[in-house]
Biopython code that builds the backbone (N, CA, C, O; Angstrom):
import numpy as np
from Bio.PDB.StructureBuilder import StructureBuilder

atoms = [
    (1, "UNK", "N", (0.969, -0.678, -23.118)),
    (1, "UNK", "CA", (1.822, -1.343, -22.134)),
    (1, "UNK", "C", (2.091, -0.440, -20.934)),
    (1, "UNK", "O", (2.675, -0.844, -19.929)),
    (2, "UNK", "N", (1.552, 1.036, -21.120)),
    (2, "UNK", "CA", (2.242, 1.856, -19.949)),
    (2, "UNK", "C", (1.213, 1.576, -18.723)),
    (2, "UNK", "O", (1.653, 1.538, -17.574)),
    (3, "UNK", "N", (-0.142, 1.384, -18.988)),
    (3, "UNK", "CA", (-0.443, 1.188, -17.725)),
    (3, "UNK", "C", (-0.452, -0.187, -17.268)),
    (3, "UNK", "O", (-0.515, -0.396, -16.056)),
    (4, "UNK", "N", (-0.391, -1.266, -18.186)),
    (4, "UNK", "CA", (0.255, -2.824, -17.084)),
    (4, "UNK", "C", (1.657, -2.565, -16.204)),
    (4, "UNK", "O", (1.946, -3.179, -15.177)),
    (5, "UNK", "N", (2.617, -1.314, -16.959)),
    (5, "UNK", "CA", (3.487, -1.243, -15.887)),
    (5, "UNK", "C", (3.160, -0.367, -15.133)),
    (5, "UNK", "O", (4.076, -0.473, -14.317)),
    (6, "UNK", "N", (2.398, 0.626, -14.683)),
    (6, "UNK", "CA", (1.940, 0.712, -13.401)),
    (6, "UNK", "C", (0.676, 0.371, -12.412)),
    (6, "UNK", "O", (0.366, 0.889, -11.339)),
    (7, "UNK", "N", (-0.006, -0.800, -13.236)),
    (7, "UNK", "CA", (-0.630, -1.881, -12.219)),
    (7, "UNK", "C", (0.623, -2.544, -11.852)),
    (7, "UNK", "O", (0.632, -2.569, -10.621)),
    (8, "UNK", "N", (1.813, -3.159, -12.363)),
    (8, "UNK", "CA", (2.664, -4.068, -11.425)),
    (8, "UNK", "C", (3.374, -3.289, -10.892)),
    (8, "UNK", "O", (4.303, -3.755, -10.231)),
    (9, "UNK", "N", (3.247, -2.142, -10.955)),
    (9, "UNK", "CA", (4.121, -1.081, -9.671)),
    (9, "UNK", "C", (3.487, -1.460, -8.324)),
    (9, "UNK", "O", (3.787, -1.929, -7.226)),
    (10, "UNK", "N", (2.439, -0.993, -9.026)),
    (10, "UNK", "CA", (1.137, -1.352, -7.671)),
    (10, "UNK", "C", (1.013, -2.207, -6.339)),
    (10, "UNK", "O", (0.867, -2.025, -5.130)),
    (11, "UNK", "N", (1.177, -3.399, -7.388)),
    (11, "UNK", "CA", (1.375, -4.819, -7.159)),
    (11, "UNK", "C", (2.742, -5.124, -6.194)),
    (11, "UNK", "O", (2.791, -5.855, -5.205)),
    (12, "UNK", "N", (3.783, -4.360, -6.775)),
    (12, "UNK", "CA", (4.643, -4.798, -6.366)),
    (12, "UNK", "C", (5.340, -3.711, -4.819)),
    (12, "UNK", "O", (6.371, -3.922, -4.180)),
    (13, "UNK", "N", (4.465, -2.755, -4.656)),
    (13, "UNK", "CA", (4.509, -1.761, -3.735)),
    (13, "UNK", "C", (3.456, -2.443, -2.632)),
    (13, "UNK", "O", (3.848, -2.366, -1.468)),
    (14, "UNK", "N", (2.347, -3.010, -2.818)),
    (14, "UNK", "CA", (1.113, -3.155, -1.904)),
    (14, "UNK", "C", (2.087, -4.435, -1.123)),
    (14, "UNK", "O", (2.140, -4.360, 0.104)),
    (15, "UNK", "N", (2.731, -5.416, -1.696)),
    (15, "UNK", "CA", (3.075, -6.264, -1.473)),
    (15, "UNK", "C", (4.622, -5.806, -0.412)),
    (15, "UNK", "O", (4.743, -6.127, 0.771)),
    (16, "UNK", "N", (5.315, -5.270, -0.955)),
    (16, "UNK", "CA", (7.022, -4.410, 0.188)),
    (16, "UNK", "C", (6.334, -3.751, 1.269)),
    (16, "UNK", "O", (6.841, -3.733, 2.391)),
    (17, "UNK", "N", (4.672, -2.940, 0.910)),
    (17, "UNK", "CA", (4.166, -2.403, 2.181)),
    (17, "UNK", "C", (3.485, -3.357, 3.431)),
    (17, "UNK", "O", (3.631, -3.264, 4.650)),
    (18, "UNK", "N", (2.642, -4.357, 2.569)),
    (18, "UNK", "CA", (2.359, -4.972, 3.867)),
    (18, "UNK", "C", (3.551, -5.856, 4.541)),
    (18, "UNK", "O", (3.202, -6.422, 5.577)),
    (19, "UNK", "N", (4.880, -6.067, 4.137)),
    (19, "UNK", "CA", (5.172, -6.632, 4.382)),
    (19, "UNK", "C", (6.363, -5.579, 5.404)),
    (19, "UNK", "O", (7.093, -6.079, 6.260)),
    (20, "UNK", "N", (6.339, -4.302, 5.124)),
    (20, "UNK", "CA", (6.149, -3.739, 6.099)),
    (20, "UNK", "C", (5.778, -3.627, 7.314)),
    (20, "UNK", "O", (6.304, -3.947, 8.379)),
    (21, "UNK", "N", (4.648, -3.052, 6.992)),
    (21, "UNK", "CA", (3.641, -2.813, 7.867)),
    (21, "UNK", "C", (3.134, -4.014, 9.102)),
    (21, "UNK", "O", (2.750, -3.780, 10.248)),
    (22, "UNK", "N", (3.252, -5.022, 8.578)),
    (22, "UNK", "CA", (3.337, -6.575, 9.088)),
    (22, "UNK", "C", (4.514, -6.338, 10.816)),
    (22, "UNK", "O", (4.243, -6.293, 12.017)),
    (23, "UNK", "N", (5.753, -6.248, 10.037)),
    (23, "UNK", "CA", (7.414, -5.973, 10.896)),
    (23, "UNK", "C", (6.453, -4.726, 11.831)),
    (23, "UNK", "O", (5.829, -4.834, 12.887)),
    (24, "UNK", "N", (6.644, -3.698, 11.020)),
    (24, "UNK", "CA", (6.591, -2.438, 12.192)),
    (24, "UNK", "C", (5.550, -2.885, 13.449)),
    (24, "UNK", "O", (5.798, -3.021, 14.647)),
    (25, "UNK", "N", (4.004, -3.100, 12.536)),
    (25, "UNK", "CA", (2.900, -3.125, 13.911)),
    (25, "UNK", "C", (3.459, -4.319, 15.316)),
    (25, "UNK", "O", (3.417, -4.162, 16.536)),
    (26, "UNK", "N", (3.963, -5.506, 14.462)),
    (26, "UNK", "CA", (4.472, -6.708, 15.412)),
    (26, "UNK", "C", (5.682, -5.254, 16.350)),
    (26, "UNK", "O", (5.410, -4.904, 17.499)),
    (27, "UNK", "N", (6.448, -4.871, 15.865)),
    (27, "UNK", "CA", (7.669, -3.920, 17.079)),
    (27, "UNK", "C", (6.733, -2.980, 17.529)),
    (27, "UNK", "O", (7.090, -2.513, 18.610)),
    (28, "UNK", "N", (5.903, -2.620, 17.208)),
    (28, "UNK", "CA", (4.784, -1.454, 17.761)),
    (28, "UNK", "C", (3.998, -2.163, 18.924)),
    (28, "UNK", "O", (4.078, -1.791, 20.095)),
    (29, "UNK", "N", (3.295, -3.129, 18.529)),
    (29, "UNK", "CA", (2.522, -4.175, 19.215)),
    (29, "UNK", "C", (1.045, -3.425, 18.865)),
    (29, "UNK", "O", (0.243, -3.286, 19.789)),
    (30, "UNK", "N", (0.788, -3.063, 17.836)),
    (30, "UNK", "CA", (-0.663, -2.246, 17.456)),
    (30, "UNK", "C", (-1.613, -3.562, 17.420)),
    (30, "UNK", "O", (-1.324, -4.751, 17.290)),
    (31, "UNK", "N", (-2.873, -2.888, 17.586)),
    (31, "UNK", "CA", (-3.614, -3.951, 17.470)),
    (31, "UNK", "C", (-4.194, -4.747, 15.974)),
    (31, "UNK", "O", (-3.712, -4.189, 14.989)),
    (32, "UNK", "N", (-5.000, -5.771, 15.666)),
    (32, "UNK", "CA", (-4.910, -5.852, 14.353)),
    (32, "UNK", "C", (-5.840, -4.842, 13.286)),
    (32, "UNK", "O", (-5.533, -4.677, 12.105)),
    (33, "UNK", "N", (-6.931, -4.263, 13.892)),
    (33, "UNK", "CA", (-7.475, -2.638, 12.933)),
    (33, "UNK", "C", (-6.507, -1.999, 12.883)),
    (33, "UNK", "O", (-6.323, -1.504, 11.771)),
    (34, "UNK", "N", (-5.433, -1.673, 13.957)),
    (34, "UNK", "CA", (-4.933, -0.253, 13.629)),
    (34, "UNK", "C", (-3.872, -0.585, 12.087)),
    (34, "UNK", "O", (-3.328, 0.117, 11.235)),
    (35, "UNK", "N", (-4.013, -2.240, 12.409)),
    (35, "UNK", "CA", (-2.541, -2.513, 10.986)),
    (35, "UNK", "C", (-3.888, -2.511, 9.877)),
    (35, "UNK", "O", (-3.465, -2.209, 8.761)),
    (36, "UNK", "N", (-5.482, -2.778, 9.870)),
    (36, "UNK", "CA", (-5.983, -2.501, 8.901)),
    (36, "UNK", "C", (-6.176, -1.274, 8.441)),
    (36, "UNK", "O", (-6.026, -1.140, 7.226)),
    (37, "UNK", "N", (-6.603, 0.098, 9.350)),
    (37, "UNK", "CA", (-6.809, 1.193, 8.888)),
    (37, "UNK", "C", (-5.187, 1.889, 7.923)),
    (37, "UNK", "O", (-5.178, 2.572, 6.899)),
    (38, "UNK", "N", (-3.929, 1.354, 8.791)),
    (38, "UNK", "CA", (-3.149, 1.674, 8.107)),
    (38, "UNK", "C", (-2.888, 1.196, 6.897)),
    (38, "UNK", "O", (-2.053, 1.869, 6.293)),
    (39, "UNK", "N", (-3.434, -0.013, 6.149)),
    (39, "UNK", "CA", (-3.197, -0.319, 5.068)),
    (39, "UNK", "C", (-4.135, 0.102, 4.160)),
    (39, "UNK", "O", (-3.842, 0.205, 2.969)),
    (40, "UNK", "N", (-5.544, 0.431, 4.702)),
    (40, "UNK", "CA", (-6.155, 0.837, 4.214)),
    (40, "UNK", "C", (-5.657, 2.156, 3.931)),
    (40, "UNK", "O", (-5.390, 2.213, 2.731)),
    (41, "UNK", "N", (-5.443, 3.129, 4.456)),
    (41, "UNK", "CA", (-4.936, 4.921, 4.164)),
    (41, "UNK", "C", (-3.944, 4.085, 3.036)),
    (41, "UNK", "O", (-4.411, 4.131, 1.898)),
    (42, "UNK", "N", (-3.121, 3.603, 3.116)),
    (42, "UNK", "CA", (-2.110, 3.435, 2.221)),
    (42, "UNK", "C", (-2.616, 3.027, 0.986)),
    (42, "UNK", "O", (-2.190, 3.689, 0.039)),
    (43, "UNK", "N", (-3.339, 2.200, 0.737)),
    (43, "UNK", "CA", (-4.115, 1.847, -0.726)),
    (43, "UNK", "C", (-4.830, 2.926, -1.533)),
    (43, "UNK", "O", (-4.803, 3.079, -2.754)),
    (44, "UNK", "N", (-5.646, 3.837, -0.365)),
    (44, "UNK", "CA", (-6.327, 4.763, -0.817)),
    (44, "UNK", "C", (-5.532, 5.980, -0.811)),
    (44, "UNK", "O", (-6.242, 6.974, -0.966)),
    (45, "UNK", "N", (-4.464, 6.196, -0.700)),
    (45, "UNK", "CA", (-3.164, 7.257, -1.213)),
    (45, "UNK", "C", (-2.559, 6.353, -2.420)),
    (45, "UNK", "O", (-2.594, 6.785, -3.572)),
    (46, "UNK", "N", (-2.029, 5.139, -2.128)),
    (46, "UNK", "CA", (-1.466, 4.717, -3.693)),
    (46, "UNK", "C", (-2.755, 5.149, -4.878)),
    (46, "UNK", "O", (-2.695, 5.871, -5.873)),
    (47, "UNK", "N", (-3.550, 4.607, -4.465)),
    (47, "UNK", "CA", (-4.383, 4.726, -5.867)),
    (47, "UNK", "C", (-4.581, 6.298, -6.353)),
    (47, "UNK", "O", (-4.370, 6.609, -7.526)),
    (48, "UNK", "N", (-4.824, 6.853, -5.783)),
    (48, "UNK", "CA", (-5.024, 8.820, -5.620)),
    (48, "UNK", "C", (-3.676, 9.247, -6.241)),
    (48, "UNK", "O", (-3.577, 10.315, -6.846)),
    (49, "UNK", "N", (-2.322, 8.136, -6.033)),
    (49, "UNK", "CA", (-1.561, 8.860, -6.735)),
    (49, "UNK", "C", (-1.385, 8.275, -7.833)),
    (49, "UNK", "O", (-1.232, 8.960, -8.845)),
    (50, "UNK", "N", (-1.363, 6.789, -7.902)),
    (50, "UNK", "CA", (-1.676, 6.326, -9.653)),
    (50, "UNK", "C", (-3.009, 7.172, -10.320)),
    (50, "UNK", "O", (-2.828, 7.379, -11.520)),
    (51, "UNK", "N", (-4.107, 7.624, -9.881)),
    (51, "UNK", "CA", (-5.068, 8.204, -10.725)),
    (51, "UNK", "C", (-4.479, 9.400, -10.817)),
    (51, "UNK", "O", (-4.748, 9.662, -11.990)),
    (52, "UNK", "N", (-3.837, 10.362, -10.400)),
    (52, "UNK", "CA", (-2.813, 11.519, -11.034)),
    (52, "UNK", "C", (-2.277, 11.098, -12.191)),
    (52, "UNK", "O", (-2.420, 11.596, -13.308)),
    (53, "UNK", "N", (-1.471, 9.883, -11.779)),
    (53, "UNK", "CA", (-0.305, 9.766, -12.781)),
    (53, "UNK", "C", (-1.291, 9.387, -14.438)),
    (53, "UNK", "O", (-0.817, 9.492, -15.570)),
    (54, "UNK", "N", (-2.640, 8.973, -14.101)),
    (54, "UNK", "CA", (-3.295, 8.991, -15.445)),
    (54, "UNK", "C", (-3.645, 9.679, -16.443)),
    (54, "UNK", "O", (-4.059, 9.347, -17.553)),
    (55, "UNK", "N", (-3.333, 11.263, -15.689)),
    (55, "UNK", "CA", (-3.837, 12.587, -16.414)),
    (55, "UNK", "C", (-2.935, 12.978, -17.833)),
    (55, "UNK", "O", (-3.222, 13.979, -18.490)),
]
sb = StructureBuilder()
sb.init_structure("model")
sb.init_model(0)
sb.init_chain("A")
sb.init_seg("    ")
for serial, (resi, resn, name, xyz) in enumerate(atoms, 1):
    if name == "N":
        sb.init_residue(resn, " ", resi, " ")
    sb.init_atom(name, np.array(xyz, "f"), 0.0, 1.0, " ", f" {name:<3s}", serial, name[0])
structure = sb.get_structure()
């Protein structure tokens, strides 16, 4: 059961971030890559730190 609860960490972080990230770029006025590269860095740091937390 320990790692279904941190796939729905996951889940439930990817989801508060874009919804983030969504707010900020709209007050930023970024264009729509720069809100993809940023979600992208962010997925590929969450996961880098869930694959730590696997050790």
């Amino acid at each position: 059961m320990g790692d279904m609860d941190g796939i729905v960490m996951l889940v439930l972080l990817a989801i508060l971030c874009a919804f983030v990230v969504q707010k900020v770029t709209g007050w930023l006025r970024l264009s729509t890559p720069a809100r993809g590269a940023i979600m992208i860095v962010f997925v590929l740091v969450v996961l880098a730190l869930w694959g730590q937390s696997l050790k």
